[in-house]
C-alpha positions, 0 to 999 in steps of 0.5 A: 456502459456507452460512455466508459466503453468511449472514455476507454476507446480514447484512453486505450488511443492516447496511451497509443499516440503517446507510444506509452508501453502498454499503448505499443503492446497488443493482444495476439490474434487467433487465440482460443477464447472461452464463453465470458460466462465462464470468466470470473465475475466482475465482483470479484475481480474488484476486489483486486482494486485498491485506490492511490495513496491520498492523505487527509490534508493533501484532500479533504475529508469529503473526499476521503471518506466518499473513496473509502465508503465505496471501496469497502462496498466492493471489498476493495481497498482505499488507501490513507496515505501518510496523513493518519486516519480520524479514529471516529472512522473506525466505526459503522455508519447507521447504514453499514457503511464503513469510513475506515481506509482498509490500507493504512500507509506508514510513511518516513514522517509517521504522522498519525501512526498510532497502536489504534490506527494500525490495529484497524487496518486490513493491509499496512503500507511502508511507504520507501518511494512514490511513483511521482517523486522518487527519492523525495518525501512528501510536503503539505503546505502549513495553509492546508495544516487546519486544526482538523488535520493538525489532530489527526496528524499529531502536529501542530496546525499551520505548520508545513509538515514534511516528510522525510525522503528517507525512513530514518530506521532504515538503511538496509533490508534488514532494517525494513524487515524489521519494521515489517515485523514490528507491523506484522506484530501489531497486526498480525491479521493484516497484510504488510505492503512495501511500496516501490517505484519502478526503476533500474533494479527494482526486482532485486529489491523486490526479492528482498523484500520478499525474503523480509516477509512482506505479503505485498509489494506495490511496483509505482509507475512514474507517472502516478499523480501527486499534489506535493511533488516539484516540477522536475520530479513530475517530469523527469523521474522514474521509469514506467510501472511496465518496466517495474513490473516485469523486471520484478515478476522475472527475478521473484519467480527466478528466485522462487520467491514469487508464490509468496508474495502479492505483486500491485501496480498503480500509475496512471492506470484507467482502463481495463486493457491497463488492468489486463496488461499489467496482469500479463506482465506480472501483477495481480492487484491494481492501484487507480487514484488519479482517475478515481479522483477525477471520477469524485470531481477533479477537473485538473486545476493543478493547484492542489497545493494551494487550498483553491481547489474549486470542486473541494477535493484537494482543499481544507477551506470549509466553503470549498469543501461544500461543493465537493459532489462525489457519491461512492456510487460513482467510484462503485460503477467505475471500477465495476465498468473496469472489471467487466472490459477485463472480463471482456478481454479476458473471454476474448483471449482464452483467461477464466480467472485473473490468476490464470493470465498472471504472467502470461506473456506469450498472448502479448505482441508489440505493435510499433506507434503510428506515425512515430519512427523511433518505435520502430526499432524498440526490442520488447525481448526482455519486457516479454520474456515468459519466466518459468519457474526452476520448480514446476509445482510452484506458481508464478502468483503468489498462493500462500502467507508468509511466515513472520514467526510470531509463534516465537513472540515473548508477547504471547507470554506477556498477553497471557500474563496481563490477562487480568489488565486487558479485560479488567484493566486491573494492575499487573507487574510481570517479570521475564527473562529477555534475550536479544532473539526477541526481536520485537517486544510490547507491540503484539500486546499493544494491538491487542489493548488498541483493539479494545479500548481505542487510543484511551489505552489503559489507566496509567500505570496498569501493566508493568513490565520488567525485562531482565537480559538483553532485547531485540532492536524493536523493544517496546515499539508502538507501545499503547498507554497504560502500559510501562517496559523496564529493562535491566540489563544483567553483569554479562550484558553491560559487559558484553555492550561496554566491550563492542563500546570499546572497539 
């Protein structure tokens, strides 16, 4: 514990001389503490961790696996990123461990994006905006594009795969409500993430995306690390997660929307005063991925595009890769250092839970940089401002799931029906009327094939499906093989579309 509380003591004074936000905020003095045997427990507290969004490709297999095997120790989370997850993952290890990334990213180039891969997640991650590069997709070198990575991507190896900057289904919130939809149907046991980078306004989008039955939305800082990222990006683009933070912890609990959703944060984050502060200004989860990277081995070479990454964390190149040294006991005993200096501060300033200190501005103070003049005159009103809710009773963190409607789903009819093929893998041909109300149609039922028979599917031809009438948008989303959609429309529907065809 020395040697974190050091590496903490300059972390905490770097953020200070950099006049960083959270380096110009302090704790009020004089306040009530309580015996830090009375705090919440560092075991739990950890499990509010999650690690930044690192693809299989941009790191390497090592790498990935190591992050993923000691966030599941802990019951936290590690993150895929937008590169697919190797389905073998999805088993046990002979000792218990477990490969699988808990949070599986859905990013605009949907690499690796399978009924499989979402069906064995615990949270699933639509990626809108990264922190390090607002408003621009993602971009692995073809070099870095092995036959490995090309497999599980679903692409062709050496070729540059990139991502798009925008998802090409959505151009409203409308449109990303229905995507969570079609997520939350694949999956309905897992949590539905929207990540956000921190910028002007963010809190209204926030709100709608509260409103569209997100469980989760992640506020990106500006300065979260990235292998794929050009220069001006890095530099010069986005605002601090601070600023993201409270803007959207003030407008969800304005609008009473906050006790339905899960506030994260990442971006640079390494200490526990980080944790503790973002909690005071809103956030109940935190992301770390560049220091969860440095503590696997990174030593900062910054040419994770080039696959010379010499301690074999963000290369492909099989000798590289041999000298990659990280142990999930090393990430294990980082982040249980971080909870124990929360639970510090937490004693210190009078918290017994995490939830507690959920926007709990007033214990926070600003104290002006040293040795710089211009923070002098900084007005921390609005990043402070305590947001009370117009409702008493209601918290301001979130305390109950969202409502996706799913009892409503033609799927339930359509598993009851194809019962026979699920468990026997026997052919059915099902009949229903459809309507357009039915949003999302075959993805509920897909998840439940994925569940059970992996990305083989079912023999072809298995389940067969006529649909009469008129469907939702998402007809036939994610659909697993073996499993067949034939939508006839009827007289008043061709009608109706030859009609608004016309206009």
């Amino acid at each position: 514990m020395g040697a974190y509380k050091e590496f903490s003591r300059i972390s905490d004074d770097e953020t200070r001389k950099l006049a960083n936000l959270r380096g110009l905020l302090d704790f009020k003095k004089n306040l009530t503490p309580v015996p830090i045997g009375e705090v919440e427990p560092a075991s739990e507290i950890v499990k509010r961790f999650a690690t930044g969004a690192a693809s299989l490709g941009s790191i390497s297999r090592e790498a990935h696996e190591m992050m993923a095997i000691a966030m599941n120790r802990m019951g936290a989370r590690s993150n895929t990123g937008e590169g697919g997850e190797d389905h073998r993952r999805y088993h046990l290890d002979e000792n218990g461990d477990s490969r699988s990334s808990a949070i599986k990213q859905v990013a605009s180039g949907r690499f690796g994006v399978t009924p499989n891969y979402l069906i064995n997640a615990t949270d699933l991650q639509i990626k809108m905006a990264q922190g390090a590069k607002p408003g621009e997709g993602g971009q692995l070198p073809g070099h870095k594009v092995d036959d490995y990575i090309g497999w599980v991507r679903r692409t062709t190896p050496g070729v540059e795969l990139i991502s798009p900057p925008p998802h090409h289904d959505i151009y409203s919130i409308e449109d990303l409500a229905q995507l969570i939809h079609d997520l939350k149907n694949v999956n309905p046991d897992s949590r539905i993430h929207v990540k956000l980078v921190a910028e002007v306004g963010v809190g209204t989008i926030s709100a709608g995306v509260a409103k569209g039955h997100a469980d989760v939305v992640l506020i990106s800082g500006h300065d979260g690390g990235t292998g794929a990222s050009p220069e001006s990006s890095i530099k010069h683009a986005g605002l601090p997660w601070e600023l993201g933070v409270a803007e959207t912890q003030q407008v969800l609990v304005a609008n009473g929307l906050r006790s339905r959703i899960v506030l994260q944060t990442d971006g640079q984050m390494k200490t526990g005063r980080d944790a503790a502060i973002a909690t005071i200004l809103g956030a109940e989860e935190f992301g770390f991925a560049t220091s969860a990277l440095v503590v696997s081995g990174c030593i900062m070479l910054r040419k994770c595009h080039m696959n010379t990454c010499s301690v074999g964390i963000a290369t492909q190149d099989p000798e590289l890769r041999k000298k990659f040294a990280g142990k999930p006991e090393h990430l294990v005993t980082y982040f249980t250092f971080i909870a124990e200096e929360m639970r510090e501060i937490m004693a210190e300033i009078g918290f017994r839970t995490v939830a507690e200190m959920i926007g709990r501005t007033d214990v926070l103070d600003y104290k002006a940089a040293e040795n710089h003049w211009k923070t002098e005159g900084l007005d921390f009103g609005r990043l402070l401002h305590r947001q009370e809710s117009n409702n008493p009773n209601e918290p301001v963190y979130c305390d109950r799931e969202q409502d996706h409607g799913l009892d409503k789903a033609l799927d339930h009819r359509l598993i009851a029906l194809a019962q026979p093929a699920i468990d026997d893998r026997k052919r059915v041909d099902i009949d229903l009327p459809i309507h357009n109300s039915n949003r999302t149609v075959g993805a509920m039922l897909s998840g439940k094939v994925a569940k059970l028979y992996g990305e083989d599917g079912l023999p072809e031809d298995t389940i067969n499906i006529k649909l009469t009438g008129s469907a939702g948008q998402s007809l036939g989303a994610f659909l697993t093989k073996g499993t067949n959609i034939n939508l006839v429309e009827t007289p008043t529907t061709i009608w109706a579309r030859e009609c608004l065809a016309a206009v």
